[in-house]
VOVEX-685746 format. One record per residue (C-alpha): chain; residue number from 0; y, x, z; residue in one letter. Coordinates in steps of 0.25 Angstrom, whole numbers. Example, Ala and Ser with C-alpha at 12.3 -4.5 7.8 and 13.67 -1.06 7.14 Angstrom:
% residues 2
<rec><cadena>A</cadena><num>0</num><y>-18</y><x>49</x><z>31</z><residuo>A</residuo></rec>
<rec><cadena>A</cadena><num>1</num><y>-4</y><x>55</x><z>29</z><residuo>S</residuo></rec>
% end
This chain:
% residues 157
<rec><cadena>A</cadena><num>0</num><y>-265</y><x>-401</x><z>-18</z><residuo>X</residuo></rec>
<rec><cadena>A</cadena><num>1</num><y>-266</y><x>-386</x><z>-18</z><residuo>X</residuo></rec>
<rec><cadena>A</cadena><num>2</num><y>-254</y><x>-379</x><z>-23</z><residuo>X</residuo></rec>
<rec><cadena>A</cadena><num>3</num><y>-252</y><x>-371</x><z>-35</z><residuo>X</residuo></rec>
<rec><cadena>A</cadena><num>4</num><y>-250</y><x>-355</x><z>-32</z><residuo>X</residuo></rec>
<rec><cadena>A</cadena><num>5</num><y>-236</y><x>-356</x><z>-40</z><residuo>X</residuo></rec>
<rec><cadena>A</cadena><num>6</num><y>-231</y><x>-369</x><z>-30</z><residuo>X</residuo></rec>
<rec><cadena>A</cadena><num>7</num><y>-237</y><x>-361</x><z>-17</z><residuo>X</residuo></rec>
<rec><cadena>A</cadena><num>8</num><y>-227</y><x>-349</x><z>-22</z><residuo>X</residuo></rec>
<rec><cadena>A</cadena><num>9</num><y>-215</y><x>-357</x><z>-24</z><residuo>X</residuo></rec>
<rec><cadena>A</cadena><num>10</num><y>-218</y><x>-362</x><z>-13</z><residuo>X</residuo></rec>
<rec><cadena>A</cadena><num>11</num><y>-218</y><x>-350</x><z>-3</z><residuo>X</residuo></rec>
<rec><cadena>A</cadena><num>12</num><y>-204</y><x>-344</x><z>-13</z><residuo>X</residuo></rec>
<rec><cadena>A</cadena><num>13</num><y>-197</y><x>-358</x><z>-7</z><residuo>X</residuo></rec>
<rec><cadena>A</cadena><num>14</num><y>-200</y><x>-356</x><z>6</z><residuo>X</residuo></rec>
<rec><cadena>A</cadena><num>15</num><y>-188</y><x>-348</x><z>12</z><residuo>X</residuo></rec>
<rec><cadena>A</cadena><num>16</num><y>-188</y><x>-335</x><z>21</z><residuo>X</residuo></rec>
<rec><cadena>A</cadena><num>17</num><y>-177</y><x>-341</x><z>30</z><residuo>X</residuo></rec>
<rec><cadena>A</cadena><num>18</num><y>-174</y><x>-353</x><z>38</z><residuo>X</residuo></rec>
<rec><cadena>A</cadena><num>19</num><y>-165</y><x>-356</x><z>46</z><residuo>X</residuo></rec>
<rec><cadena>A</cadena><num>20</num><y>-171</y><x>-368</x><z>52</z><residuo>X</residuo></rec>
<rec><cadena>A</cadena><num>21</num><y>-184</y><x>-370</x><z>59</z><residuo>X</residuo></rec>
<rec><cadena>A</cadena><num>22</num><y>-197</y><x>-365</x><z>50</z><residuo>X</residuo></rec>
<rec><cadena>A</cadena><num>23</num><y>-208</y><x>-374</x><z>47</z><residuo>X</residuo></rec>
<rec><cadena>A</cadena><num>24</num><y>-222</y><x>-366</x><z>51</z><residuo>X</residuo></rec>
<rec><cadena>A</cadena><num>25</num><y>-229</y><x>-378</x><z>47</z><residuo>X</residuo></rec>
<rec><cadena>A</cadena><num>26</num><y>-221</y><x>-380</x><z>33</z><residuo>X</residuo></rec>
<rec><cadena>A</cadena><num>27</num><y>-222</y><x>-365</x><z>28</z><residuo>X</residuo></rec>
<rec><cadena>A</cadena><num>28</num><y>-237</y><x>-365</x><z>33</z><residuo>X</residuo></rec>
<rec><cadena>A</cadena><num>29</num><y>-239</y><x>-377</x><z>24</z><residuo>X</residuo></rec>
<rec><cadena>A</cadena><num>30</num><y>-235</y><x>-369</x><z>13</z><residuo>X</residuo></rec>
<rec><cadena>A</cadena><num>31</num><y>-243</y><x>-357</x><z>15</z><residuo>X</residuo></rec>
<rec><cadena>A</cadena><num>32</num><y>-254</y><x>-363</x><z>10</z><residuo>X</residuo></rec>
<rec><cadena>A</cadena><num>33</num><y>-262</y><x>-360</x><z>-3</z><residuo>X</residuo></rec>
<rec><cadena>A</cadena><num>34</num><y>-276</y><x>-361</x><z>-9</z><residuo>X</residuo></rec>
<rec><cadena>A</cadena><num>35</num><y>-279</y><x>-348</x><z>-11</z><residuo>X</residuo></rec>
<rec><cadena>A</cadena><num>36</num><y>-275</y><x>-343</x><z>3</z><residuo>X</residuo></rec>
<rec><cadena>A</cadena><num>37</num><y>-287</y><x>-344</x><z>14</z><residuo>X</residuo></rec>
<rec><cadena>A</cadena><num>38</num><y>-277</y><x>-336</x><z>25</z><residuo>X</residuo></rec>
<rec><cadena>A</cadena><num>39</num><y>-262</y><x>-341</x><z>29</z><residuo>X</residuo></rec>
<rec><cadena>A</cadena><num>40</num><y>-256</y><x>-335</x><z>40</z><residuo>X</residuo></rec>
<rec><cadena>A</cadena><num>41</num><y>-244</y><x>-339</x><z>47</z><residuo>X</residuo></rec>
<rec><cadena>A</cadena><num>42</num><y>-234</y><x>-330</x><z>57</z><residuo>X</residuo></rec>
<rec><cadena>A</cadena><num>43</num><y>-224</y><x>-338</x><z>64</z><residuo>X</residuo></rec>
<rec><cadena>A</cadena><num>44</num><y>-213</y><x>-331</x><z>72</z><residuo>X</residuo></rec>
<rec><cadena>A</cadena><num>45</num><y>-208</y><x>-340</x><z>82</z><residuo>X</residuo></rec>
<rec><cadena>A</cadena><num>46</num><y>-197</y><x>-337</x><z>93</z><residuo>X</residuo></rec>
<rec><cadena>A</cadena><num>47</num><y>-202</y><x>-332</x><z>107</z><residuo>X</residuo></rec>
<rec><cadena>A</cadena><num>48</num><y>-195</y><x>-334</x><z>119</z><residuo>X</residuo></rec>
<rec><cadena>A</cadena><num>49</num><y>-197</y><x>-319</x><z>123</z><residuo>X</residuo></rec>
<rec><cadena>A</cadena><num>50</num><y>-194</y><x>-305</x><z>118</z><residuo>X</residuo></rec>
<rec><cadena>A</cadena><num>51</num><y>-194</y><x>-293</x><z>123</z><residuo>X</residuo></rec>
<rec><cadena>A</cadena><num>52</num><y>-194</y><x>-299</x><z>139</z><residuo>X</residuo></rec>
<rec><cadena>A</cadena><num>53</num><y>-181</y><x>-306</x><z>134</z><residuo>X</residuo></rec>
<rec><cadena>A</cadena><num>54</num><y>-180</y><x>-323</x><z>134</z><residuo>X</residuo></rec>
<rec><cadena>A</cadena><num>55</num><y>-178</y><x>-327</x><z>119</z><residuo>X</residuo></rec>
<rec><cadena>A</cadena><num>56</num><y>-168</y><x>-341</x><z>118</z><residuo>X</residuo></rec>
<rec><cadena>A</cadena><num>57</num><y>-169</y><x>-340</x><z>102</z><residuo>X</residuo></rec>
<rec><cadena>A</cadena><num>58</num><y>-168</y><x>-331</x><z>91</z><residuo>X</residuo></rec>
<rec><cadena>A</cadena><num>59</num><y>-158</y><x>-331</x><z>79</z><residuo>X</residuo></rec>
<rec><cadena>A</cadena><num>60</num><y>-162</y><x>-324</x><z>65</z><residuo>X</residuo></rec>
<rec><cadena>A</cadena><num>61</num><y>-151</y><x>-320</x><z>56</z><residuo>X</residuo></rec>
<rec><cadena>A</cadena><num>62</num><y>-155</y><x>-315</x><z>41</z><residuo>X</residuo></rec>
<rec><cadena>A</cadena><num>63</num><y>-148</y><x>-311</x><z>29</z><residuo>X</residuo></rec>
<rec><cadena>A</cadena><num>64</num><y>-156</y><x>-320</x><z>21</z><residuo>X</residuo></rec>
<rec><cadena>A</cadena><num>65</num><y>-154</y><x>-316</x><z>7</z><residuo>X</residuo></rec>
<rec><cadena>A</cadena><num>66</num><y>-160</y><x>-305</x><z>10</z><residuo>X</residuo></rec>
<rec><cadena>A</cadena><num>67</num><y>-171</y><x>-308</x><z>22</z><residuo>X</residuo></rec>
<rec><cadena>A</cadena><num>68</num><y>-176</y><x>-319</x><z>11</z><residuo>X</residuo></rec>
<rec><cadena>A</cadena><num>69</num><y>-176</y><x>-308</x><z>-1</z><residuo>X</residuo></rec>
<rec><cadena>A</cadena><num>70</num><y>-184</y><x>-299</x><z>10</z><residuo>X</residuo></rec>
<rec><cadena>A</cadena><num>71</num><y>-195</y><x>-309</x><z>16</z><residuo>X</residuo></rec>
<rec><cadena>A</cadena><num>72</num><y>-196</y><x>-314</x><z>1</z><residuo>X</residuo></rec>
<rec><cadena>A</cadena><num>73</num><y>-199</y><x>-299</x><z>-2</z><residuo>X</residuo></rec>
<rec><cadena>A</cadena><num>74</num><y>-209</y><x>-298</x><z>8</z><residuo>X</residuo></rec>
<rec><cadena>A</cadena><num>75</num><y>-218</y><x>-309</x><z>4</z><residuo>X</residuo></rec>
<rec><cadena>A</cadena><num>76</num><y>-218</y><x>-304</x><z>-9</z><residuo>X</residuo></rec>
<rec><cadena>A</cadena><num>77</num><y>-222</y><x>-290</x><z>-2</z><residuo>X</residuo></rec>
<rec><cadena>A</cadena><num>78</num><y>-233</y><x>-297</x><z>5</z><residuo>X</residuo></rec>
<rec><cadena>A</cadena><num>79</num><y>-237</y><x>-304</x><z>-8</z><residuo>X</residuo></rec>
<rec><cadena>A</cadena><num>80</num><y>-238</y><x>-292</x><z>-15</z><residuo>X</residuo></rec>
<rec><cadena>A</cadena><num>81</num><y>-247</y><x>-286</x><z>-3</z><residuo>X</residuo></rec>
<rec><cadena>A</cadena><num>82</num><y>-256</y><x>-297</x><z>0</z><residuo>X</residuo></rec>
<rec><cadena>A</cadena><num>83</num><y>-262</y><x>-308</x><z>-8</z><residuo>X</residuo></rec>
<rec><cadena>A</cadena><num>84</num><y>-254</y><x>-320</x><z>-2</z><residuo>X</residuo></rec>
<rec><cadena>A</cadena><num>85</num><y>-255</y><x>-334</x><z>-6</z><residuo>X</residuo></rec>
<rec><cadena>A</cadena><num>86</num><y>-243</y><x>-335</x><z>2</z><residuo>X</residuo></rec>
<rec><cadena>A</cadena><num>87</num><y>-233</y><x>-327</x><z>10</z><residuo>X</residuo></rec>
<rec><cadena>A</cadena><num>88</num><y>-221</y><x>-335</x><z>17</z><residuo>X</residuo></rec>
<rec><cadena>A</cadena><num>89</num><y>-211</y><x>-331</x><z>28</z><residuo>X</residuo></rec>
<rec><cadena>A</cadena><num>90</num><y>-198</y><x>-338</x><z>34</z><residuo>X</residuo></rec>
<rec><cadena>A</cadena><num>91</num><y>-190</y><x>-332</x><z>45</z><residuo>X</residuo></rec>
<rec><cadena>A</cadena><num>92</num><y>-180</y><x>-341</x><z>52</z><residuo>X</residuo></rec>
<rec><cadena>A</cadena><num>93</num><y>-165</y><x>-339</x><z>52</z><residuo>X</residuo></rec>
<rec><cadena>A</cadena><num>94</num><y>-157</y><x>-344</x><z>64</z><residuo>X</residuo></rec>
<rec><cadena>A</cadena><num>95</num><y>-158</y><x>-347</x><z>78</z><residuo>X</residuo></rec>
<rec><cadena>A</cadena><num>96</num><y>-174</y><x>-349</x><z>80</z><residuo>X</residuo></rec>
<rec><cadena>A</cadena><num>97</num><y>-179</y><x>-356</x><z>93</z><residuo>X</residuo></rec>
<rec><cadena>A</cadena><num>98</num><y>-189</y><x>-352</x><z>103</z><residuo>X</residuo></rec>
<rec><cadena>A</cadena><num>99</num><y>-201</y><x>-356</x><z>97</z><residuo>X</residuo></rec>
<rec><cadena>A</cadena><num>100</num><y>-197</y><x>-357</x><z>82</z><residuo>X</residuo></rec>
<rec><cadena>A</cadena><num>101</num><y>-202</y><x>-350</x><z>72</z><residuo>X</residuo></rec>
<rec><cadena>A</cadena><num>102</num><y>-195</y><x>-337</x><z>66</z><residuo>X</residuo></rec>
<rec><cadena>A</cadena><num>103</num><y>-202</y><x>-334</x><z>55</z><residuo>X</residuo></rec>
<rec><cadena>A</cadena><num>104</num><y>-215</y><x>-339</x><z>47</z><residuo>X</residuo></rec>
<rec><cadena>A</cadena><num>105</num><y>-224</y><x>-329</x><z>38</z><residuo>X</residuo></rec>
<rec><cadena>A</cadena><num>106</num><y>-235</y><x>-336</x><z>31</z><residuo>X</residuo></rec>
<rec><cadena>A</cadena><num>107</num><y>-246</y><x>-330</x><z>23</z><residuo>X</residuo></rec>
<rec><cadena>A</cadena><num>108</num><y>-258</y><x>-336</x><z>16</z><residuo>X</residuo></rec>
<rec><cadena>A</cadena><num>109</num><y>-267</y><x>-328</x><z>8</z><residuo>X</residuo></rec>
<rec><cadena>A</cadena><num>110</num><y>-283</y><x>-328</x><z>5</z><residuo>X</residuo></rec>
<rec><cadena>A</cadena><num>111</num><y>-286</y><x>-321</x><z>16</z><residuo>X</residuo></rec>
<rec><cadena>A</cadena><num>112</num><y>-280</y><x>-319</x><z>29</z><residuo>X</residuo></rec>
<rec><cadena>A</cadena><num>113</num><y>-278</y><x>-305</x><z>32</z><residuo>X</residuo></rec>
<rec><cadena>A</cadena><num>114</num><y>-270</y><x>-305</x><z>20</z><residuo>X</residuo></rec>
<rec><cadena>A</cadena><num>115</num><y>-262</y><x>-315</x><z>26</z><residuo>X</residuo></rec>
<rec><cadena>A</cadena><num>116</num><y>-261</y><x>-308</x><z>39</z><residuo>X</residuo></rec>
<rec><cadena>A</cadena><num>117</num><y>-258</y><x>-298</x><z>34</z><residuo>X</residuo></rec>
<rec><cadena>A</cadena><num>118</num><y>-245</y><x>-301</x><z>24</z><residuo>X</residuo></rec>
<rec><cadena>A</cadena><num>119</num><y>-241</y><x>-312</x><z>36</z><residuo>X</residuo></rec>
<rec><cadena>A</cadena><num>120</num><y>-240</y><x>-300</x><z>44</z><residuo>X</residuo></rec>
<rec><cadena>A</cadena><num>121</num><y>-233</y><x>-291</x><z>33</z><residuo>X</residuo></rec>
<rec><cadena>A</cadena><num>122</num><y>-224</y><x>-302</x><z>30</z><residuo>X</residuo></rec>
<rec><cadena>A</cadena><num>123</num><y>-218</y><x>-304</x><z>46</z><residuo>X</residuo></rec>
<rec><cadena>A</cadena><num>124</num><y>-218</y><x>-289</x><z>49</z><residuo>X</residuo></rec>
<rec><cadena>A</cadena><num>125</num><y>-210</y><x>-288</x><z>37</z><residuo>X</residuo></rec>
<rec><cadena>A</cadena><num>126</num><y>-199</y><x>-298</x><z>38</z><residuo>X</residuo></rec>
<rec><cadena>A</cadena><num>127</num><y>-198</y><x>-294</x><z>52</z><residuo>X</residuo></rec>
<rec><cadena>A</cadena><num>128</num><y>-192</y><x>-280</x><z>49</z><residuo>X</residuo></rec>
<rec><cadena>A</cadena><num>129</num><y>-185</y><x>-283</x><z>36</z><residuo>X</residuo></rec>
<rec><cadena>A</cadena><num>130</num><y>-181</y><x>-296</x><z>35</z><residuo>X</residuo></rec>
<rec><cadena>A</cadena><num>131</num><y>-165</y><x>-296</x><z>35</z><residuo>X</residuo></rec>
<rec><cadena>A</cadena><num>132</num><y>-167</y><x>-306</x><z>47</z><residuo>X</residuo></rec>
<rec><cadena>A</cadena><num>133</num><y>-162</y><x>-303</x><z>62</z><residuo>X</residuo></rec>
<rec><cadena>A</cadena><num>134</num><y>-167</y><x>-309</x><z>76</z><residuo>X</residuo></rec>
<rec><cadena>A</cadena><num>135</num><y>-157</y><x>-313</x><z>86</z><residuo>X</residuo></rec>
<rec><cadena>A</cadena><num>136</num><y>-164</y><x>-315</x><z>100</z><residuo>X</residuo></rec>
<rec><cadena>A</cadena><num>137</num><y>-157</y><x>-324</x><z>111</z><residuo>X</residuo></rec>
<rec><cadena>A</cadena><num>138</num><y>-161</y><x>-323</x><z>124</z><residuo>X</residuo></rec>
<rec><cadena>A</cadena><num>139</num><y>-161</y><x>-333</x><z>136</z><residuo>X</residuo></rec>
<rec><cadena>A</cadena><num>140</num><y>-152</y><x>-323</x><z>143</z><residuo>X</residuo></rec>
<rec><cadena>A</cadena><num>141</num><y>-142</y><x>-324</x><z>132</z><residuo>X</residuo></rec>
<rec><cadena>A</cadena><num>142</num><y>-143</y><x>-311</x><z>125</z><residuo>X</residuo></rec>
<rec><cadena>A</cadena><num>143</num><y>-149</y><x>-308</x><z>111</z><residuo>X</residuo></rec>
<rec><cadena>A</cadena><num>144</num><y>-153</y><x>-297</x><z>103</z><residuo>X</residuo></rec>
<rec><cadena>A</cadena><num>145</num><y>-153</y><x>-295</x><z>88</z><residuo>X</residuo></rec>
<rec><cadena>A</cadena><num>146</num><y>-165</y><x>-289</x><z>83</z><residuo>X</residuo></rec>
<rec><cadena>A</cadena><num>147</num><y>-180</y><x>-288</x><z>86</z><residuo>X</residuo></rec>
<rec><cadena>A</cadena><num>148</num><y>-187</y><x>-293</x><z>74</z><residuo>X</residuo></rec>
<rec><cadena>A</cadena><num>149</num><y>-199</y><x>-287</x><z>75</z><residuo>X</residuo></rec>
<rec><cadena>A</cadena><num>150</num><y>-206</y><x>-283</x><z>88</z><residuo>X</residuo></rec>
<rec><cadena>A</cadena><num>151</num><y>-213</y><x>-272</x><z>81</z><residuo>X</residuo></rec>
<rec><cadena>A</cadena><num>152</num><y>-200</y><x>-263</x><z>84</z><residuo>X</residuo></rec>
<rec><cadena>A</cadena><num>153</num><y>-187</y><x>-264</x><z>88</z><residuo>X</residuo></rec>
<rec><cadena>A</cadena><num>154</num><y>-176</y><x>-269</x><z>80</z><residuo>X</residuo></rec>
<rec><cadena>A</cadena><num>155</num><y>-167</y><x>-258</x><z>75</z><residuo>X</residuo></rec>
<rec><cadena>A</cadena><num>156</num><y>-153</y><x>-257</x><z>78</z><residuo>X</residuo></rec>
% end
């Protein structure tokens, strides 16, 4: 049964921009699809067990979620209103994220893929520098350090 384009946008608005449990690759990915969209592009963030030459144990995202909802919720539209997506999704998690977990999702679907590239990669740099949402890294040696969102600079202080 292929879905209408009114049920594909109601369901990317239903999909939350937070979580605090475990996100569903497989789920949101399911919902990324439409019949007009010959590209869909997925990032997945997941926790390393390195940064920096440091030993990551875990890392802990807090958020000021009103407002880190209001804001990613603003940049799909952003990205909708720059590209012709089908459709834009992200979920970043909240809490205490595992090795090997995932942190935060972006999915795009469009016709083509360098549009989907594209707003996939608008999207992440985006929420990455102003999303109200802060990175606790804990080490194996028992230290953490706040900060570091984005390895494209250092975090300010």
């Amino acid at each position: 049964m292929i879905r209408s384009a009114y049920s594909l946008q109601a369901a990317e608005a239903e999909i939350p921009a937070l979580s605090a449990t475990p996100l569903d690759v497989v789920a949101l990915l399911a919902q990324a699809h439409h019949p007009e969209a010959g590209a869909v592009v997925l990032f997945s963030g997941e926790v390393r067990n390195h940064n920096q030459g440091q030993d990551v144990d875990y890392l802990e995202y807090e958020a000021h979620e009103a407002m880190a909802e209001k804001m990613i919720a603003e940049i799909i539209n952003d990205a909708h209103a720059k590209w012709p997506l089908k459709i834009a999704v992200a979920q970043h998690r909240t809490g205490k994220v595992a090795i090997g977990e995932t942190a935060v999702i972006v999915i795009t679907s469009s016709a083509h893929r360098h549009e989907a590239y594209e707003a996939n990669q608008y999207i992440i740099h985006r929420i990455k520098h102003e999303a109200t949402i802060w990175k606790c890294e804990y080490f194996t040696d028992g230290s953490k350090k706040w900060g570091g969102n984005c390895s494209c600079c250092p975090p300010a202080l």
